[in-house]
VOSEGU-938267 format. One line per 8 residues: number of its first residue (from 1); for each residue z, y, x of N, C-alpha, C. Coordinates in Angstrom, 3 decimals. Example, Ala and Ser with C-alpha at 12.3 -4.5 7.8 and 13.67 -1.06 7.14 Angstrom:
BEGIN
1) 7.800 -5.690 13.190 7.800 -4.500 12.300 7.800 -3.300 13.200  7.080 -2.250 12.850 7.140 -1.060 13.670 7.870 0.030 12.900;
end
This chain:
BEGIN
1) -81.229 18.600 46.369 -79.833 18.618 45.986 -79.395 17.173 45.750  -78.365 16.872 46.458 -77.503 15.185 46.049 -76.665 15.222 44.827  -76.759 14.102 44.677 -76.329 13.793 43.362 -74.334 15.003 43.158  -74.258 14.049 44.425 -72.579 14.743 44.572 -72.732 16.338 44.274  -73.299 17.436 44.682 -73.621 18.401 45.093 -73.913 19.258 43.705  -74.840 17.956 43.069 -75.473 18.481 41.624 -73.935 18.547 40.585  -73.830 17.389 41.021 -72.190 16.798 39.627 -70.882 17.919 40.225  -70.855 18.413 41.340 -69.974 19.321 41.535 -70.540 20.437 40.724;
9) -71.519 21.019 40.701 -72.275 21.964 40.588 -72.115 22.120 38.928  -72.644 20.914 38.362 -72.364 20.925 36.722 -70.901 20.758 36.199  -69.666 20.105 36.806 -68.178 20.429 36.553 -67.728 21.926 36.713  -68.096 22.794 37.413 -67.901 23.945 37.994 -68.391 24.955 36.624  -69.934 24.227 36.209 -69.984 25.458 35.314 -69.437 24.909 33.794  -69.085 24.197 33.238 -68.736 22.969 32.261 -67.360 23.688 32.035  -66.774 23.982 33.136 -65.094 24.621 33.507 -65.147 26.035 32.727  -66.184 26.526 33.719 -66.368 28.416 33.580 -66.800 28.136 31.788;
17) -67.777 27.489 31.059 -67.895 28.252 29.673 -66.570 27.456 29.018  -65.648 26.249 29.174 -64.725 25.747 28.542 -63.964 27.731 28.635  -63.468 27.683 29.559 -62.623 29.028 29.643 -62.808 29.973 29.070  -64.158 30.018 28.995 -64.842 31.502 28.598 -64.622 31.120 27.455  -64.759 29.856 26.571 -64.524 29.863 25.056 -63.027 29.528 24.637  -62.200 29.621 25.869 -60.822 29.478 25.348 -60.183 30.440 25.272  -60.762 31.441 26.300 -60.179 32.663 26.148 -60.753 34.103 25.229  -61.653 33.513 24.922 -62.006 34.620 23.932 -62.291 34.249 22.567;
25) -62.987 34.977 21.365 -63.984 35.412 19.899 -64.836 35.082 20.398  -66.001 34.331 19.717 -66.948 33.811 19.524 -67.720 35.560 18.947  -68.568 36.176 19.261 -69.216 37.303 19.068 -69.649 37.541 17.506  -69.070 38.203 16.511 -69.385 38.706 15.263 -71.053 38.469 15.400  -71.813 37.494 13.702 -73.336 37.427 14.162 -73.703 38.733 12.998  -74.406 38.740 13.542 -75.662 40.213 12.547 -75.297 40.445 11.479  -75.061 41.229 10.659 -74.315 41.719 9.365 -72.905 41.293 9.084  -72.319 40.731 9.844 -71.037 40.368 9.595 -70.445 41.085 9.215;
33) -69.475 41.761 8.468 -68.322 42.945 8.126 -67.247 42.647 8.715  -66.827 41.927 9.939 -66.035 42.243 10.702 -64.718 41.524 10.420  -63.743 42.265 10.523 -62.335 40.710 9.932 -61.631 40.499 8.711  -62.963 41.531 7.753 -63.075 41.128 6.307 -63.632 39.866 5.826  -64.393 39.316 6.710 -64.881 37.749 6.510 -64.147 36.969 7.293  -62.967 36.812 7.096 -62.181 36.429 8.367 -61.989 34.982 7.537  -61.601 33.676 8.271 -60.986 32.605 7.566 -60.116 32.879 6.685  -60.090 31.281 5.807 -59.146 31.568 4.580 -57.624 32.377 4.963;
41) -57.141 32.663 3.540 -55.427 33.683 4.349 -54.584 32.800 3.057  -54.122 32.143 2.800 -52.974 31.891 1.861 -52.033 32.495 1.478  -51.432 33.014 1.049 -50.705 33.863 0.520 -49.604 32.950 -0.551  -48.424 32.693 -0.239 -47.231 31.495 -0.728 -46.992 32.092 -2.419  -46.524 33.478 -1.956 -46.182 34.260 -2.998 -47.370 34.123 -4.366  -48.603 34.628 -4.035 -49.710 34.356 -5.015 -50.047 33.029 -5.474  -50.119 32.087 -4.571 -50.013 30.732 -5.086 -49.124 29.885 -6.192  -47.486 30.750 -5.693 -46.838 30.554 -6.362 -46.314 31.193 -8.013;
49) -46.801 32.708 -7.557 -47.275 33.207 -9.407 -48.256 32.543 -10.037  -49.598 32.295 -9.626 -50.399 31.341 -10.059 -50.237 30.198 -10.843  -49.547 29.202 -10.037 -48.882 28.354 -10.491 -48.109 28.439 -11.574  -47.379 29.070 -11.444 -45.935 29.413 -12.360 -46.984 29.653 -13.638  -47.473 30.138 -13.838 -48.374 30.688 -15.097 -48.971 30.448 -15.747  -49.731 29.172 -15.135 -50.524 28.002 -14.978 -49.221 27.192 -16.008  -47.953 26.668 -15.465 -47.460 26.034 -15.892 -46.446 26.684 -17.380  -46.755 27.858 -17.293 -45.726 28.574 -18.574 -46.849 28.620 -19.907;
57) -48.208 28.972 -19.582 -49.473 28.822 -20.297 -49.413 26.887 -20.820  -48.902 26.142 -20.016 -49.356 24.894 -20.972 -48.010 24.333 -21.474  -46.837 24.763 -21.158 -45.729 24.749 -22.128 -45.730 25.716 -23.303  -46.041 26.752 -23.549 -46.634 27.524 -24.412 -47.237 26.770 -25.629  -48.388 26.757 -24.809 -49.404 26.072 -25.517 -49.328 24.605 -26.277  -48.845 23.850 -25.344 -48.333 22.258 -25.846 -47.507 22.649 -27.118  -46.473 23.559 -26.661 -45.632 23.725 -28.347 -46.472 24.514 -29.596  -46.888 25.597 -29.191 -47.711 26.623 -30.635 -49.146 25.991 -30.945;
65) -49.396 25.062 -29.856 -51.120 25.199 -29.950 -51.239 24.148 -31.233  -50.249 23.370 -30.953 -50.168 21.729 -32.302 -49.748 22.395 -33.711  -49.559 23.297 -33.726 -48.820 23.594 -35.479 -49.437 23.210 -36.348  -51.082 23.491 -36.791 -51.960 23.122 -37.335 -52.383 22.004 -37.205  -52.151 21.117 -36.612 -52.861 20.008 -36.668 -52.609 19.003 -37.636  -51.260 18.290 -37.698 -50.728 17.646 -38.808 -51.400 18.201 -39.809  -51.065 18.975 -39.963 -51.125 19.597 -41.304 -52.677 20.019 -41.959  -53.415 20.143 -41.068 -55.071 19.866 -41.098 -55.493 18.337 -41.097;
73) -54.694 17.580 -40.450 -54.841 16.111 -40.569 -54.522 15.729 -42.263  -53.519 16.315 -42.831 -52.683 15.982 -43.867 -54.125 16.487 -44.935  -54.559 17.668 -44.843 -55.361 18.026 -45.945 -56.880 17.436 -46.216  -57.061 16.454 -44.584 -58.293 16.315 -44.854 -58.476 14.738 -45.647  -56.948 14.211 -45.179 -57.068 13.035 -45.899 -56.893 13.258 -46.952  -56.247 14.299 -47.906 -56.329 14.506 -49.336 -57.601 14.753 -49.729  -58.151 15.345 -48.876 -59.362 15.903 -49.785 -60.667 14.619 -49.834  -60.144 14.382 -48.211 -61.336 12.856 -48.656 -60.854 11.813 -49.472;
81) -59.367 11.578 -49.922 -59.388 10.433 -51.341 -59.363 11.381 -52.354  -59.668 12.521 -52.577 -60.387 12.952 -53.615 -61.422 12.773 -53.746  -62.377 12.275 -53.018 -63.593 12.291 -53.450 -64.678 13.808 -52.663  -63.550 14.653 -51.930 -64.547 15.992 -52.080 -65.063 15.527 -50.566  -66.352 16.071 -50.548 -67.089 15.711 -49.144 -66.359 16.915 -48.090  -65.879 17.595 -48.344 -65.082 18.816 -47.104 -64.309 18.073 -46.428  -63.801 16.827 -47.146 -62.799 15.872 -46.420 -63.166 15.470 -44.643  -64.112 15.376 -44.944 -64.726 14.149 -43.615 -65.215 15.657 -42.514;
89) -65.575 17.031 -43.186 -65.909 17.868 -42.052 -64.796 18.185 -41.567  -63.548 18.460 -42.805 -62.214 18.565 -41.839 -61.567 17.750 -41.034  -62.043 16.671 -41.452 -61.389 15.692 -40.432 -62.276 15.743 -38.534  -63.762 16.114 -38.839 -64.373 16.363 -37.637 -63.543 17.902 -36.975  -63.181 18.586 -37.663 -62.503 19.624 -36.903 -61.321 19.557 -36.509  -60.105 18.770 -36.823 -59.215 18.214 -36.826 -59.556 17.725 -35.044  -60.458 16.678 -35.338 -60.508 15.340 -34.425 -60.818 16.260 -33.166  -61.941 17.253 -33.530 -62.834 18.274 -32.162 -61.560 18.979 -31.554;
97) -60.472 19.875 -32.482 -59.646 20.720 -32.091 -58.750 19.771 -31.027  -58.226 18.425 -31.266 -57.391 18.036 -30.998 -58.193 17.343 -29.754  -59.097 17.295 -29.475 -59.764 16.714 -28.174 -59.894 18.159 -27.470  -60.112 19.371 -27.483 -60.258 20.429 -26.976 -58.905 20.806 -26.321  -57.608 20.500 -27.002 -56.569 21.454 -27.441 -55.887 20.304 -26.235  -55.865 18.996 -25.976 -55.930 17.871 -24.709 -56.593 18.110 -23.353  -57.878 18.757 -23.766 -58.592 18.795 -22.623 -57.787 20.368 -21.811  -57.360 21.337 -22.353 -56.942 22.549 -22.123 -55.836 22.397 -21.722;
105) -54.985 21.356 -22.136 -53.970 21.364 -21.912 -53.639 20.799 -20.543  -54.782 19.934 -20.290 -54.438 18.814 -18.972 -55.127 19.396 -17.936  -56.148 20.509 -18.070 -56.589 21.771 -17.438 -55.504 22.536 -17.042  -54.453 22.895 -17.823 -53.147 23.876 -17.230 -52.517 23.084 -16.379  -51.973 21.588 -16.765 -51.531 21.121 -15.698 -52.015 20.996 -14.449  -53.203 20.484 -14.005 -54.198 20.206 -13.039 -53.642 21.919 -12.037  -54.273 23.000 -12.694 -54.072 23.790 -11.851 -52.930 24.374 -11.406  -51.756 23.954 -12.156 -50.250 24.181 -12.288 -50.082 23.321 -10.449;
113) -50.689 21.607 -10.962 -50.209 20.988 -10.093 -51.035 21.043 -8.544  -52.063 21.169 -8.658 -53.154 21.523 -7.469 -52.178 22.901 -6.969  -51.900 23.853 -7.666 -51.676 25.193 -6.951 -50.045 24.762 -6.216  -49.401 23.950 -6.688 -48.234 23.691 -6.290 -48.503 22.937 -4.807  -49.019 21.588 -4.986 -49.417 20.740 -4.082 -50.198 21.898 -2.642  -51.110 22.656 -2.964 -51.759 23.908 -2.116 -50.648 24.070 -1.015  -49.153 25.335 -2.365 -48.409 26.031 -1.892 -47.793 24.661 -0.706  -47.494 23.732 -1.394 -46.088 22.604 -0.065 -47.287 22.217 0.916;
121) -48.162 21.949 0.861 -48.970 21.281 2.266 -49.447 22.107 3.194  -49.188 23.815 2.476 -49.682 25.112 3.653 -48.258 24.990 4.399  -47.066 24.882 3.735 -46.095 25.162 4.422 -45.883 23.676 5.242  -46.228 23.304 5.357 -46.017 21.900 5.872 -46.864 22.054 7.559  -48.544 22.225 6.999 -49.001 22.773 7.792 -48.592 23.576 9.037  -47.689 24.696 8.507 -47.768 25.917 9.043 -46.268 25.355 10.004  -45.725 24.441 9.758 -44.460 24.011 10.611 -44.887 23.067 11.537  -46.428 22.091 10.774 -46.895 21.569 12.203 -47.609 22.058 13.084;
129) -48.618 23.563 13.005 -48.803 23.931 13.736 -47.678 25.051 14.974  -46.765 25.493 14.095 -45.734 25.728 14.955 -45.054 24.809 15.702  -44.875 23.588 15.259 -44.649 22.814 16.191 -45.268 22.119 17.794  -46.619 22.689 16.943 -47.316 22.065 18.018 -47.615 23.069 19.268  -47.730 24.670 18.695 -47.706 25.603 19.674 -46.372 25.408 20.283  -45.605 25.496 20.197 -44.112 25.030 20.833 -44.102 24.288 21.965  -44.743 23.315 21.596 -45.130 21.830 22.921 -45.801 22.561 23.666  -47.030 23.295 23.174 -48.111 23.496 24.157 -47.632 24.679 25.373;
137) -46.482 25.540 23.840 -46.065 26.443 25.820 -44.902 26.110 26.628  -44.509 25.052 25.744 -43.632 24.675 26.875 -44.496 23.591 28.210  -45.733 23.286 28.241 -46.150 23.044 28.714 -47.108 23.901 29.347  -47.066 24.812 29.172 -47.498 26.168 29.731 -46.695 26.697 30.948  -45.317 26.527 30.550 -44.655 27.282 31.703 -43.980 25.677 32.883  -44.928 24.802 32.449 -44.400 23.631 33.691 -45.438 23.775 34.750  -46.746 24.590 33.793 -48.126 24.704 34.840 -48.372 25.886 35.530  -47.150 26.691 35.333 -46.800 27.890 36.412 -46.076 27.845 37.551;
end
């Protein structure tokens, strides 16, 4: 076989599996459950309750969650220039609550803002891939 003969020979079949994998599913492998394991599905609506909830949970919270604190701040410094040793544990609970009650809080935002950012870059997405199918059949019907 010549070289020419061979390189025709390997374009020819190079063609046939490109096609064969353009036009079809890749074959479900062994235990698969079928198009219950299907790629991710986004859902705008769920993203966007998510979110919303996310963000009503740390306005909530930012306002009711602080009530106590001052005011646990206020008692522990009384009690430690009294002299009483409870002073200095309230002040460690004070200090713990208010590093917890920060960390929770910037946790609601995060997922408030991640779930938001999600929802605009699917839709963003979803206009560039429509865009791009658009091109492709209009270049579809120039190759008919």
């Amino acid at each position: 076989m010549t070289f020419d003969s061979e390189w025709a020979a390997l374009r020819a079949e190079s063609t046939q599996r490109v096609n064969m994998r353009l036009n079809s599913t890749p074959a479900e492998p062994a235990g698969s459950s079928g198009p219950a394991s299907a790629d991710l599905a986004v859902n705008q609506d769920d993203l966007g309750a998510v979110g919303h909830e996310a963000y009503e949970l740390r306005t909530r919270l930012s306002k009711d969650g602080d009530h106590a604190r001052p005011t646990t701040f206020d008692a522990a410094i009384a009690l430690t220039n009294g002299n009483f040793a409870s002073g200095s544990g309230l002040l460690k609970v004070h200090d713990r609550w208010n590093t917890h009650f920060k960390t929770l809080l910037d946790a609601c935002a995060q997922i408030s803002n991640h779930l938001n950012y999600t929802k605009s870059s699917q839709q963003q997405e979803d206009v560039r891939i429509g865009g791009d199918l658009i091109s492709v059949s209009k270049l579809n019907a120039y190759l008919k």
